[in-house]
C-alpha positions as CSV (number, residue, x, y, z in Angstrom):
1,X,0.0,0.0,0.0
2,X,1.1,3.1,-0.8
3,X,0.5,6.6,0.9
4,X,-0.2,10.1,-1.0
5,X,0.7,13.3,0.8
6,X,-0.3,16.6,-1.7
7,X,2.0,19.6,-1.1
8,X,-2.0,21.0,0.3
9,X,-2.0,18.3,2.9
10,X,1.6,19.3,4.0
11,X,1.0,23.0,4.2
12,X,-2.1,22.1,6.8
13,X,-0.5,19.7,8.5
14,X,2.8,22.3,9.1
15,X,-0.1,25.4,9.8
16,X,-1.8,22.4,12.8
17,X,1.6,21.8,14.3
18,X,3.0,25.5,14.4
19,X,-0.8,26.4,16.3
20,X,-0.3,23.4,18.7
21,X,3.1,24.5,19.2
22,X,2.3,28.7,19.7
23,X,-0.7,27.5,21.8
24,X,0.9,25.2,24.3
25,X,4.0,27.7,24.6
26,X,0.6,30.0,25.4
27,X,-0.5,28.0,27.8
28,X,3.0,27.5,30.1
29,X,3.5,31.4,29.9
30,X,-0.1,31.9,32.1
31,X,1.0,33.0,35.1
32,X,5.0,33.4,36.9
33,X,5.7,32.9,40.2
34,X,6.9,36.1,41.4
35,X,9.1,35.8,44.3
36,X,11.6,37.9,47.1
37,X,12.1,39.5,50.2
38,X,11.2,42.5,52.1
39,X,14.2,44.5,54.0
40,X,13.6,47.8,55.1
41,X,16.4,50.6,54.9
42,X,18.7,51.2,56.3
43,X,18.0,49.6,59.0
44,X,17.8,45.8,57.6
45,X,14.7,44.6,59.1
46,X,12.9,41.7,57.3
47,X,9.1,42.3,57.3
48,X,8.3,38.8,59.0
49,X,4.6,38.2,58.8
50,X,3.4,40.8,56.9
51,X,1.7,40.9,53.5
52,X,2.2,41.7,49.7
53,X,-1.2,42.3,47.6
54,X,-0.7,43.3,43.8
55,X,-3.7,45.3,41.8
56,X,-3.5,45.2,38.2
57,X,-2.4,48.5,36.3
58,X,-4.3,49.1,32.7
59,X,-2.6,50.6,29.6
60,X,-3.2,54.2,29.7
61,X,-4.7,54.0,26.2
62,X,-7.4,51.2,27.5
63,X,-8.7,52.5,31.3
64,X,-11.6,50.3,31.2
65,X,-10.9,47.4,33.2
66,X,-13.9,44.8,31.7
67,X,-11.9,45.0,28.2
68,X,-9.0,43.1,29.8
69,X,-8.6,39.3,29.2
70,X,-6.0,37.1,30.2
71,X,-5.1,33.1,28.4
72,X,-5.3,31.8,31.7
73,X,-8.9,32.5,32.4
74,X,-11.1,34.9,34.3
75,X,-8.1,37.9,34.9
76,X,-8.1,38.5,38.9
77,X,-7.2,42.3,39.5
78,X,-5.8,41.6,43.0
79,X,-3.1,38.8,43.9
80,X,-2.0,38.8,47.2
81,X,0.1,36.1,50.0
82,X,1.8,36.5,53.3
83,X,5.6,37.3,54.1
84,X,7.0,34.4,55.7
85,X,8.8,34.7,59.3
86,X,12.1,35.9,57.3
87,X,10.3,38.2,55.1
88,X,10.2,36.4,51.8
89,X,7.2,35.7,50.2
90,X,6.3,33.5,46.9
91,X,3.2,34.5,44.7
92,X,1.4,33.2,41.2
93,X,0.7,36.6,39.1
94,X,-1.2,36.4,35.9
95,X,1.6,37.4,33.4
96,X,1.3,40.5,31.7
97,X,2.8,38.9,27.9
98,X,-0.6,36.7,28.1
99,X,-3.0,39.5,28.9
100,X,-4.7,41.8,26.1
101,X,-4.6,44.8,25.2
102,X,-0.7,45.0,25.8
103,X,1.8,47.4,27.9
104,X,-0.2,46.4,31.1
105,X,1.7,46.1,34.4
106,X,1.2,45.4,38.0
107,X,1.0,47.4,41.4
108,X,2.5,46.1,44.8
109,X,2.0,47.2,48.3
110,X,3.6,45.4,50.7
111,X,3.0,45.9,54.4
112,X,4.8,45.2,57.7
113,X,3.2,43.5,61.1
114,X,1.3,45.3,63.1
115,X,1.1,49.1,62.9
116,X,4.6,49.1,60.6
117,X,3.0,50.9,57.8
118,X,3.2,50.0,54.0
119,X,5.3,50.4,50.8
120,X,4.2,50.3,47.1
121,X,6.0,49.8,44.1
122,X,4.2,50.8,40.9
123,X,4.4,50.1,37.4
124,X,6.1,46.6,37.1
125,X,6.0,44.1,34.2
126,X,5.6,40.5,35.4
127,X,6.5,37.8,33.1
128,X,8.4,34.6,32.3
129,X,8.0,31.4,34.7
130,X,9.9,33.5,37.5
131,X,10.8,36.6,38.5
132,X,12.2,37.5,41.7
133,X,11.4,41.3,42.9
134,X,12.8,42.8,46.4
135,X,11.7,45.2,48.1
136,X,13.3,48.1,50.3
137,X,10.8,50.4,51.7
138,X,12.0,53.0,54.1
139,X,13.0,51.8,57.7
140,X,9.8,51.8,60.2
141,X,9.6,54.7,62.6
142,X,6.9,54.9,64.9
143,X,6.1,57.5,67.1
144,X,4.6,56.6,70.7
145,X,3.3,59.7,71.5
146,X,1.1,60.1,68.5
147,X,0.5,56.4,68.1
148,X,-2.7,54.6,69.4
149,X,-2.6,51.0,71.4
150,X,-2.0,48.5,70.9
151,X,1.4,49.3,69.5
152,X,3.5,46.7,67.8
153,X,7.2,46.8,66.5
154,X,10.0,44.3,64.9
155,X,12.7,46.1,67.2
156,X,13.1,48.7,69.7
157,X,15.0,51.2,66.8
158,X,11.7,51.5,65.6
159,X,10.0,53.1,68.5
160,X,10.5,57.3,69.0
161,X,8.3,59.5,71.3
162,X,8.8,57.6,74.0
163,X,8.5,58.6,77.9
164,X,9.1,56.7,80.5
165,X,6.8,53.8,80.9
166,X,6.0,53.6,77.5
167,X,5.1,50.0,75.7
168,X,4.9,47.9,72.9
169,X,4.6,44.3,72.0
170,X,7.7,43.3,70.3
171,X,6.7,40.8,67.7
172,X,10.4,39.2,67.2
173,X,10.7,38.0,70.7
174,X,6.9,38.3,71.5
175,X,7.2,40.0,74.6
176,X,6.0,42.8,75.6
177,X,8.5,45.9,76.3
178,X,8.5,48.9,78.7
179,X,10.7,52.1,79.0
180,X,12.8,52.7,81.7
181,X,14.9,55.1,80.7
182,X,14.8,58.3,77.7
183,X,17.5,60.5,76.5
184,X,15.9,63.3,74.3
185,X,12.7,61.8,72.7
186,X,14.4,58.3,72.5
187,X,14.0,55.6,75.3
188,X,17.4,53.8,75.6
189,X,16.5,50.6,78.1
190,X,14.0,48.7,77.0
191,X,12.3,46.2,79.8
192,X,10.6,43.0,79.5
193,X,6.8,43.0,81.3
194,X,6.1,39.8,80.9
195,X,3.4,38.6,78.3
196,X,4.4,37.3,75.3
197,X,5.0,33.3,74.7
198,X,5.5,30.9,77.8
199,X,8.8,29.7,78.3
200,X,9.6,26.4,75.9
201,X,7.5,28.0,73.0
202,X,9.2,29.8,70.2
203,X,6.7,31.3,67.3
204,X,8.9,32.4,63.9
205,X,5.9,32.8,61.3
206,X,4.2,30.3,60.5
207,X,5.7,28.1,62.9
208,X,5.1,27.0,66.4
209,X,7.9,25.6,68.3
210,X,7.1,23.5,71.7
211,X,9.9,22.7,74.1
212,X,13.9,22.8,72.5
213,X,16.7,20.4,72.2
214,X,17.8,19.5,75.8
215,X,14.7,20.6,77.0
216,X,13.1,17.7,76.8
217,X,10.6,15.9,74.2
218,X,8.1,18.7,73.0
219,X,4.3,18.0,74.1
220,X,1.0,19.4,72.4
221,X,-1.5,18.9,75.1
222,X,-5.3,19.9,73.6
223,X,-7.8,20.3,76.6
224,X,-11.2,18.5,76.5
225,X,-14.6,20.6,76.7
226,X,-15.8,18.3,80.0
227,X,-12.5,16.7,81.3
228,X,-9.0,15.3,80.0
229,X,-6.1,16.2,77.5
230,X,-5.2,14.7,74.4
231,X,-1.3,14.8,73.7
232,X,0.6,14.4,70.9
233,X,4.2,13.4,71.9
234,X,7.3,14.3,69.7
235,X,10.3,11.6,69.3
236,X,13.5,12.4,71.1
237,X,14.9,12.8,67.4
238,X,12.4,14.8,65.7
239,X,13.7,15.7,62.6
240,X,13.9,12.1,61.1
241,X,10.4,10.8,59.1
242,X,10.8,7.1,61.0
243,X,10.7,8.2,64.4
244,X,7.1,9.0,65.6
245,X,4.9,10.7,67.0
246,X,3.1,9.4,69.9
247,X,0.2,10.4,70.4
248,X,-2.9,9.9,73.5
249,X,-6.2,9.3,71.5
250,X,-7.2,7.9,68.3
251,X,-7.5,10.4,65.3
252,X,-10.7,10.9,63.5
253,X,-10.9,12.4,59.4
254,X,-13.3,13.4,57.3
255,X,-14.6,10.7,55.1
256,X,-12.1,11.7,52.1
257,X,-12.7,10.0,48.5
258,X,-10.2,8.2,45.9
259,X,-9.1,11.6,44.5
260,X,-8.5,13.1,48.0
261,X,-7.8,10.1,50.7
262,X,-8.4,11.1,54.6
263,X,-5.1,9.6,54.9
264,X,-2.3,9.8,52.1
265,X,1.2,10.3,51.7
266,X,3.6,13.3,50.8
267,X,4.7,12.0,47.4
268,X,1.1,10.6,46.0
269,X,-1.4,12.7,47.5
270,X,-3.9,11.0,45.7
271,X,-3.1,7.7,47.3
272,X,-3.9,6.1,51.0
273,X,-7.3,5.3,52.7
274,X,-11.0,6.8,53.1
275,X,-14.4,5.6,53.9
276,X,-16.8,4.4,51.2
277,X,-20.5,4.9,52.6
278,X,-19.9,2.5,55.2
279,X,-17.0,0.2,53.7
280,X,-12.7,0.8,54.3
281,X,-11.1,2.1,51.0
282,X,-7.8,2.2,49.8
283,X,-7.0,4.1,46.6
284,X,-3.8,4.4,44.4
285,X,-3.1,7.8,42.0
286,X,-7.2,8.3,42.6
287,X,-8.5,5.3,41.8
288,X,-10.5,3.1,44.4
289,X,-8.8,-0.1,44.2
290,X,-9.9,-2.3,47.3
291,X,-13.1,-1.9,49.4
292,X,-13.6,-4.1,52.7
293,X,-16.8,-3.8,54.4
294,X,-17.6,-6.2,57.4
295,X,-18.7,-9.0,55.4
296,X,-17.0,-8.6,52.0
297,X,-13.6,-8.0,50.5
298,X,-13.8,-6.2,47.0
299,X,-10.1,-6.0,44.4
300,X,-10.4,-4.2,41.3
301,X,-7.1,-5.1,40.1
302,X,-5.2,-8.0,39.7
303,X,-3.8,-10.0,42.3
304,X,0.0,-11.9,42.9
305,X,1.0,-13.5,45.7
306,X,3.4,-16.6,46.8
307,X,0.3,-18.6,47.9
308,X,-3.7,-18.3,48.5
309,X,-5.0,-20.0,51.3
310,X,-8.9,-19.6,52.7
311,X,-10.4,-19.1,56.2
312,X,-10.5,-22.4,56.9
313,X,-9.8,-25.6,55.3
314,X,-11.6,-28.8,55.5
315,X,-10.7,-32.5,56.3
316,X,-13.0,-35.2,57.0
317,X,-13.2,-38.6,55.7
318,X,-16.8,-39.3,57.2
319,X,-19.9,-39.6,54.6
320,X,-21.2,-36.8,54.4
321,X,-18.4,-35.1,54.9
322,X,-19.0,-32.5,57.9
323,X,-16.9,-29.4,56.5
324,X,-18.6,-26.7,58.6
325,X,-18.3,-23.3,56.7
326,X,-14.8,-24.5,54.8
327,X,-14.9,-23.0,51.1
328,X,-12.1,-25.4,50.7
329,X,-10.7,-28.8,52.0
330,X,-10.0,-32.7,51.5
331,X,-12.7,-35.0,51.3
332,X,-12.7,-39.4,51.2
333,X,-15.4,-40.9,48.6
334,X,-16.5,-44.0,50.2
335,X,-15.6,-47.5,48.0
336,X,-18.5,-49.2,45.6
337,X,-20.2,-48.8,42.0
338,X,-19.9,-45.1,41.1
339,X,-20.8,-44.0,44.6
340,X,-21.5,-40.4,46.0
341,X,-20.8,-38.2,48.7
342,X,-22.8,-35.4,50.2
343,X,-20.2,-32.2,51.4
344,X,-21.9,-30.6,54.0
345,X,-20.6,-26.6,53.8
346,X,-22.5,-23.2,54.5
347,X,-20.0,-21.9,51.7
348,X,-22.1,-23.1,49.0
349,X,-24.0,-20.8,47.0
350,X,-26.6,-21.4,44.5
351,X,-24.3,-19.8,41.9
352,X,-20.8,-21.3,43.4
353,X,-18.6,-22.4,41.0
354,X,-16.5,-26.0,42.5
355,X,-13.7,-27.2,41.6
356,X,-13.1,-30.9,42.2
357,X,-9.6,-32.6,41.6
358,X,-8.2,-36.3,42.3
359,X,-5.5,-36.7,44.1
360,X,-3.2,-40.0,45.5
361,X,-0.7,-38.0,47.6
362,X,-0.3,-39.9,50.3
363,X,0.0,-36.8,52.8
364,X,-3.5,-36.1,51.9
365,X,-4.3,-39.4,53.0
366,X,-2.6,-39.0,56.5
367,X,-4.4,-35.5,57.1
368,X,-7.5,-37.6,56.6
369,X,-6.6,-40.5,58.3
370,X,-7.4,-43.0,55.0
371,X,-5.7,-44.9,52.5
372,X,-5.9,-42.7,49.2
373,X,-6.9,-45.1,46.6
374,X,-4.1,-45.1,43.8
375,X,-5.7,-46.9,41.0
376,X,-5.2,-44.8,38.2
377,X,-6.8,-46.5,35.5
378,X,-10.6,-45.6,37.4
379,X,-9.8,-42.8,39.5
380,X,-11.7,-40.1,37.0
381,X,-12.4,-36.7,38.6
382,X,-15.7,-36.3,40.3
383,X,-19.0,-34.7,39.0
384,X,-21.6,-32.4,40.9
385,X,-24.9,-33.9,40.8
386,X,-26.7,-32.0,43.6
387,X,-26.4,-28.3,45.2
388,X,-28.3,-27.0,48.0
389,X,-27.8,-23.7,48.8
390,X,-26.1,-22.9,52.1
391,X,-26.2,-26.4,53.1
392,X,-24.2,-28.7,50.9
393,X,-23.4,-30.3,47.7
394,X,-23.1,-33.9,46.4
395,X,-20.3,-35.4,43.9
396,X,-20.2,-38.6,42.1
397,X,-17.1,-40.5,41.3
398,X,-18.2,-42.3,37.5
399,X,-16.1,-45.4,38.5
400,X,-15.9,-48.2,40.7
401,X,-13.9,-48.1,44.1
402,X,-12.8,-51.6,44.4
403,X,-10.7,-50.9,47.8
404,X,-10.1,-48.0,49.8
405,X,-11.8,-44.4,49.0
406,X,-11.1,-41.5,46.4
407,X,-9.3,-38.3,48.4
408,X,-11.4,-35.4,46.4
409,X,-10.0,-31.8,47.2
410,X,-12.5,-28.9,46.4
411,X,-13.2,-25.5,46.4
412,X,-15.5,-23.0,46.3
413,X,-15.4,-19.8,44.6
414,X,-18.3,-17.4,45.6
């Protein structure tokens, strides 16, 4: 067979590819992370814990905000994240290259903790995957006898106007401050008056700290409404994933679902366990593999192992055969013209399937406590000729068992 390609087909097929290949290069320049820090001048502060919101700036030419549109989606005018306990922060911004009309930019205030104040940078073109943008706004300066309470600062530099008794809450050491002594406008000792976080706990945005190395193992103790404490105990060496945490109570979760397990794991999110109505279910990259409720085991995927065994496993040698619940076991025909045996088993279900094999293996013959008869030439595999349901089922050896009895192994698959 042969295959025609016109210089027409080739021209569409080129004009196909070169979309494809504008409008996926389209669709990865969407947004770019815009990242950095905030350090004031000249004194150096990081803004730890303070905020950074961005408003979108038209083209002068096109004020009118509704004829914006951006290849990402609905264009948001405002973006805005917090400042990390060093001052950095890490934001998605709509790039300006995939927004239309053109020769748009981007406005960004950032502000400090507390009553710091804010700075705003105007006029900026985001784009690309990343950009990284500092900022240095002027140092803070706040003046206590202006200023109304609660007043907050990074450091004491910050503070002017003070007199003596003057306070603040100083929100690197969480404490609160008061003056003890001034020189001009200026207060030049700074006291602790207590407040602030108890000894043990350390708080560095966003993070918590309980207890400290040497200081024993940290403890979160969470106070019942009525009575009691539920702990959660950290491991003498916390920073390695094996150790544990131990903690007082069992944990409760929502329900979750394949896509979003209540319990899942840092590098396949969409993998662990969750409740199904009111069966256990495990999931793998959001698909609900295995379902257990309190009477039933469900697999939806293939299963290997080493070996398969059932709950329990028959032997009896008596007619019938006495085999309890067994969905499996070892059963002795008796001797005589093409004789039967009746299996007594609850596992039997009107649609069972049963699988009957032979077998002369002397072991088998020991676990049922018979001679296994070994002539080959009539030992044919039995037949099911009768099924009751929840009760039992009969087979039928189509031979005659001259001396000792037929060891049958069968099993039931439900």
């Amino acid at each position: 067979m042969q295959l025609k390609i016109n210089t027409v087909s080739l021209f569409k097929i080129s004009v196909l590819l070169a979309y494809l290949f504008f409008a996926s290069s389209a669709l990865f320049g969407q947004s770019t992370t815009l990242s950095g820090t905030v350090t004031d001048t000249p004194d150096g502060q990081t803004w730890n814990g303070g905020k950074i919101t961005g408003t979108f700036v038209t083209n002068v030419n096109y004020p009118v905000f509704s004829n914006y549109s951006w290849t990402g989606g609905t264009l948001p005018f405002t973006v805005s994240g917090v400042l990390s306990g060093t001052g950095t922060y890490s934001i998605s911004v709509p790039s300006n290259s995939a927004i239309t009309p053109i020769n748009s930019f981007w406005s960004f205030q950032v502000c400090a903790q507390g009553i710091g104040g804010c700075f705003t940078l105007g006029n900026l073109t985001v784009t690309g995957a990343t950009q990284t943008q500092n900022f240095s706004p002027p140092s803070i300066r706040i003046n206590l006898s202006t200023s109304v309470p609660p007043i907050s600062a990074y450091t004491n530099g910050e503070l002017i106007g003070a007199v003596l008794g003057s306070q603040y809450f100083n929100l690197t050491s969480f404490t609160n401050q008061v003056c003890t002594a001034v020189s001009g406008n200026l207060c030049t000792t700074w006291a602790s008056a207590g407040g602030g976080l108890p000894t043990g706990l350390t708080f560095s945005s966003p993070t918590l700290t309980v207890s400290s190395a040497t200081n024993g193992n940290g403890v979160l103790a969470l106070s019942g409404n009525t009575s009691g404490t539920a702990t959660f105990t950290a491991p003498a060496v916390a920073g390695t994933a094996t150790n544990p945490v131990a903690m007082s109570n069992v944990l409760q979760g929502p329900n979750g679902s394949a896509a979003s397990p209540t319990y899942q794991f840092t590098s396949s999110a969409n993998t662990g366990m969750f409740l199904n109505g009111g069966s256990l279910a495990f999931s793998a990259a959001g698909q609900n593999n295995m379902l257990m409720s309190s009477t039933l085991l469900t697999i939806g995927v293939p299963i290997t192992a080493t070996a398969y065994q059932t709950f329990t496993k028959c032997a009896s040698s008596v007619s019938p055969a006495v085999c309890g619940s067994a969905a499996a076991g070892s059963v002795a025909v008796p001797t005589g013209a093409t004789p039967t045996l009746q299996i007594n088993t609850t596992a039997i279900t009107a649609t069972s399937q049963v699988f009957l094999n032979v077998t002369e293996a002397p072991t088998v013959g020991t676990t049922l406590g018979v001679t296994c008869n070994t002539t080959l030439s009539t030992l044919v595999n039995p037949v099911e000729t009768l099924r009751v349901a929840g009760a039992s089922f009969t087979i039928q050896m189509n031979s005659t068992l001259a001396v000792n009895p037929a060891c049958v192994h069968y099993l039931i698959v439900n």
